[in-house]
TORLOTOR-575656 format. One record per atom (N, C-alpha, C): residue in one letter; x, y, z. Coordinates in pm, whole numbers, padded with zeros to 5 digits, always signed. Layout:
N
AXYZ
...
END
This chain:
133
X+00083-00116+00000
X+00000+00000+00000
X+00089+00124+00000
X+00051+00236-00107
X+00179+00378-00134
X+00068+00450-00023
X+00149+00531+00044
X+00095+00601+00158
X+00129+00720+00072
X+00013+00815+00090
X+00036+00961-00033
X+00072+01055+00085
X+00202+01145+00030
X+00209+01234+00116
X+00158+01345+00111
X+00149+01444+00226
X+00069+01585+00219
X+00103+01708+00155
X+00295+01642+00155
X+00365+01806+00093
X+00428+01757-00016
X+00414+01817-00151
X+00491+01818-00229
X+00644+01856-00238
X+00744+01783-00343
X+00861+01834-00306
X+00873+01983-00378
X+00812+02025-00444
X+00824+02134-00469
X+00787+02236-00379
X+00693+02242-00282
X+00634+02302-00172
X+00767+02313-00056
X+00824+02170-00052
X+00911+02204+00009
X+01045+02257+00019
X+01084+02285-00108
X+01207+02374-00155
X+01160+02519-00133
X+01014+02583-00176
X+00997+02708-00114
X+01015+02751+00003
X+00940+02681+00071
X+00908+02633+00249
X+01077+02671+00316
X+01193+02587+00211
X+01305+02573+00281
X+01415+02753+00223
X+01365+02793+00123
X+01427+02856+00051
X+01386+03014+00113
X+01224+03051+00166
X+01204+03147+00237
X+01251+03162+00348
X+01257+02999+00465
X+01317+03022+00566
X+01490+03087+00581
X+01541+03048+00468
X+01702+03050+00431
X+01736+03210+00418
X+01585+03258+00323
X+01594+03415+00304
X+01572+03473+00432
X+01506+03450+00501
X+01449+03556+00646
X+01583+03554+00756
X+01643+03363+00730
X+01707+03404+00823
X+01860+03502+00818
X+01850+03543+00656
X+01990+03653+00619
X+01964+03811+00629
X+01796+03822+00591
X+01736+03920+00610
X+01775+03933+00743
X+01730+03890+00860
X+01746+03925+01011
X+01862+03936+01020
X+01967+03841+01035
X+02046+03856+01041
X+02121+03964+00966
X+02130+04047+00865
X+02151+04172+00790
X+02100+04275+00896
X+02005+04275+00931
X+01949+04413+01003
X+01965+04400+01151
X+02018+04261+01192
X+02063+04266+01344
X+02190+04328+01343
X+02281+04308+01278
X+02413+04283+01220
X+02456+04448+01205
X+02345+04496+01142
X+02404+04674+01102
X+02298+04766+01214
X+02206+04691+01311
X+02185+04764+01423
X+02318+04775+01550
X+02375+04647+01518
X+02488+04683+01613
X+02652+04721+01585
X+02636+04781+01459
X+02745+04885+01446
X+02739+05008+01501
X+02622+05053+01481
X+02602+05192+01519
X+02585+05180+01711
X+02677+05267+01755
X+02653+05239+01903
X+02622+05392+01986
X+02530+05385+02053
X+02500+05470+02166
X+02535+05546+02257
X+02673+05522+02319
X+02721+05514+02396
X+02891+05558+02346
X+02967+05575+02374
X+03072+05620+02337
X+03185+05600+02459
X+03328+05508+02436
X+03383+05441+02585
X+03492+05517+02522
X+03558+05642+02641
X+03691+05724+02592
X+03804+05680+02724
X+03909+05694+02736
X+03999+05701+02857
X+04055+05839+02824
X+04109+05896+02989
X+04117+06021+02969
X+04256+06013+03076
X+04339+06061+03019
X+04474+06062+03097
X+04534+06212+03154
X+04549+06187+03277
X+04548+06318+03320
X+04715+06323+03331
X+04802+06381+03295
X+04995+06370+03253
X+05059+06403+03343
X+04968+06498+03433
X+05041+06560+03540
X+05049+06477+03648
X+04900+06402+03697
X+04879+06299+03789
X+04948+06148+03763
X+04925+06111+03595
X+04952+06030+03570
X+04852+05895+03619
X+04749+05938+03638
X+04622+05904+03653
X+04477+05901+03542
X+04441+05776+03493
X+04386+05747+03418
X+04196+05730+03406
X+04099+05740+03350
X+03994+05774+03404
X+03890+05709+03311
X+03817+05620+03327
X+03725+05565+03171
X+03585+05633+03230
X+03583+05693+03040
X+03470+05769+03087
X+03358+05757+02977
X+03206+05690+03008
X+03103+05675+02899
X+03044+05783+02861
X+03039+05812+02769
X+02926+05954+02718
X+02844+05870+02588
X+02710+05933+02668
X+02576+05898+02565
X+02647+05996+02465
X+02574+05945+02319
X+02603+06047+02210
X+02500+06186+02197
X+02533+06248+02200
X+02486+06380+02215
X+02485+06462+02360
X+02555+06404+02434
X+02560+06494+02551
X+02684+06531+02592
X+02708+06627+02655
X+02832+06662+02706
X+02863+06630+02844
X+03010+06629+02855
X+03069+06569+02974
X+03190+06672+03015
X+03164+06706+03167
X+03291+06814+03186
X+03350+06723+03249
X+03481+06728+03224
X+03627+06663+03330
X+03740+06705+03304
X+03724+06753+03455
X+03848+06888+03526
X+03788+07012+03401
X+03863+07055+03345
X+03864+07167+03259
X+03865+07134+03134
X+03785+07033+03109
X+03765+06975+02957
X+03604+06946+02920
X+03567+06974+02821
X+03367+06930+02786
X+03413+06840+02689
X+03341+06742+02668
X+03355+06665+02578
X+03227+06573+02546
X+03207+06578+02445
X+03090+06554+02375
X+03139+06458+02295
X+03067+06328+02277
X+03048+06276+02149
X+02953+06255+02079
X+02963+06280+01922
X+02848+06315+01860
X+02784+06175+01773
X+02891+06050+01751
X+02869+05946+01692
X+03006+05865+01702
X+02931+05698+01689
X+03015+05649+01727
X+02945+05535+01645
X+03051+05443+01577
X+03059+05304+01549
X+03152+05205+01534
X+03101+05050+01546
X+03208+04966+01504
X+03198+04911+01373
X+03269+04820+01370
X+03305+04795+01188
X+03269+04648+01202
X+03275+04626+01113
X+03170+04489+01066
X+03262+04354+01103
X+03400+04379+01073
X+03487+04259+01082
X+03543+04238+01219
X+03537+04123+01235
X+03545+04069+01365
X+03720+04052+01407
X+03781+04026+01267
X+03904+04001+01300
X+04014+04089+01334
X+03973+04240+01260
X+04045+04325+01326
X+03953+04461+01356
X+03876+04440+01474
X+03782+04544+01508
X+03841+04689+01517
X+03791+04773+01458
X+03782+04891+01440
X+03652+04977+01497
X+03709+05067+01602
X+03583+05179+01653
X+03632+05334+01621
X+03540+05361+01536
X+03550+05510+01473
X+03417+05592+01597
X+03472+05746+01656
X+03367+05831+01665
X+03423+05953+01637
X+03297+06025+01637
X+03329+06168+01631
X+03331+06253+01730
X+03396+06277+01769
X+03435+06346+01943
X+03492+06515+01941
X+03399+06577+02019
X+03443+06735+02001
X+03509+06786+02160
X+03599+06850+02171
X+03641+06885+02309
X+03653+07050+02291
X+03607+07038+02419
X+03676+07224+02483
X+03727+07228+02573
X+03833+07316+02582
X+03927+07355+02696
X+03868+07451+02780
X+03813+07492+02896
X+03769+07571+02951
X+03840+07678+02984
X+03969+07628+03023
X+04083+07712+03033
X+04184+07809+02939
X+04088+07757+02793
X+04177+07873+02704
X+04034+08011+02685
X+04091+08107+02693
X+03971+08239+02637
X+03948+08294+02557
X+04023+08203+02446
X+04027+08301+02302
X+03909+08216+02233
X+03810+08312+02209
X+03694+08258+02102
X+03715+08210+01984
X+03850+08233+01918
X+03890+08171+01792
X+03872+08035+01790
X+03937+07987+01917
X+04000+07808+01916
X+03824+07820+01977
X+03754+07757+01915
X+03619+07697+02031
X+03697+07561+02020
X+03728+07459+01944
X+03748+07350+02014
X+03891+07335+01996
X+03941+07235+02091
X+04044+07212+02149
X+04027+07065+02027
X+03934+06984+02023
X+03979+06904+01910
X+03824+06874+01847
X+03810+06868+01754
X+03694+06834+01648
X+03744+06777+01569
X+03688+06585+01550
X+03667+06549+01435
X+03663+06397+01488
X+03745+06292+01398
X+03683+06188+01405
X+03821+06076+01487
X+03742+05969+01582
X+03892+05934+01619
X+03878+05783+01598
X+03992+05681+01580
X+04027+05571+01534
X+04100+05486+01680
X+04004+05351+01707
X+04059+05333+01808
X+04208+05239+01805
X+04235+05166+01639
X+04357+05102+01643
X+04444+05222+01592
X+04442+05358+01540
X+04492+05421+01474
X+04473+05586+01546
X+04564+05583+01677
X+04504+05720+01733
X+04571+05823+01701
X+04705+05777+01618
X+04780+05882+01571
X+04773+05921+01446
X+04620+05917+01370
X+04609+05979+01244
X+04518+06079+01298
X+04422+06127+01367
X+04431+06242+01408
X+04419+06248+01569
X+04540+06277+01616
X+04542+06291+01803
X+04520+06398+01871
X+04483+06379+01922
X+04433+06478+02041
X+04563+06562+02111
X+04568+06671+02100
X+04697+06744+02150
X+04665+06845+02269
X+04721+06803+02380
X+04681+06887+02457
X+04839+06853+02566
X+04827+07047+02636
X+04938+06998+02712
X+04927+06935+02883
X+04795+06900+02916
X+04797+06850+03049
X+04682+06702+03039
X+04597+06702+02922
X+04505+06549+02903
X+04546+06490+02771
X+04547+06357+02823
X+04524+06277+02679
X+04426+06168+02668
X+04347+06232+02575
X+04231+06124+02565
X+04260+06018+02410
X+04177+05906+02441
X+04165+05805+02303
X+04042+05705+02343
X+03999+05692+02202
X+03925+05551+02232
X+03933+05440+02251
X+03829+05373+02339
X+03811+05240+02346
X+03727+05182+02343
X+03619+05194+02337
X+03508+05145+02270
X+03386+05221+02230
X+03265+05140+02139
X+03162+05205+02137
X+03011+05121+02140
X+02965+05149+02259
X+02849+05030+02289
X+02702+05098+02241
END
């Protein structure tokens, strides 16, 4: 006796071929929700103390420490796992200088394996990144 089955094999190559799509789709949009990060992880070295300080800033808010504001405005990581890369964009002010020319002490973008393509110059802090959550 042939026992008839319920699913065709053609039914089931769709069946298998949508599941295959959704699960790259998700995975695609889980994947590039967590590049972009929230949160922004800096260390802040104070030269004189020689005393070191990790400090989180949400993106868009500012942070005073000692005589420094520092804001970060964006922050992400990079897709490859093998040699992770965290880029943000980080603006500082010196409180202590008074000339309206310089408003920032540093504006622009910083590299956390690569801090010496653009560094932060200052003569009593040194900041860099380390992460971005």
């Amino acid at each position: 006796m042939l026992l008839k089955k319920n699913i065709k094999p053609g039914k089931i190559k769709i069946i298998i071929l949508i599941s295959f799509l959704n699960f790259f789709i998700f995975f695609d949009i889980y994947s590039k929700e967590n590049l972009i990060g929230e949160i922004t992880v800096i260390q802040v070295l104070d030269k004189i103390s020689s005393k070191n300080i990790l400090i989180n800033l949400k993106n868009g808010e500012e942070h005073k420490h000692k005589d420094l504001i520092i804001k970060s405005i964006k922050c992400s990581n990079s897709e490859f796992d093998d040699s992770p890369e965290i880029t943000a964009y980080i603006q500082v002010r010196d409180l202590t200088n008074k000339n309206n020319d310089d408003v920032f002490v540093f504006n622009g973008w910083m590299f956390s394996s690569s801090p010496s393509i653009t560094p932060f110059d200052h003569p009593v802090h040194d900041i860099w990144l380390v992460g971005c959550d």
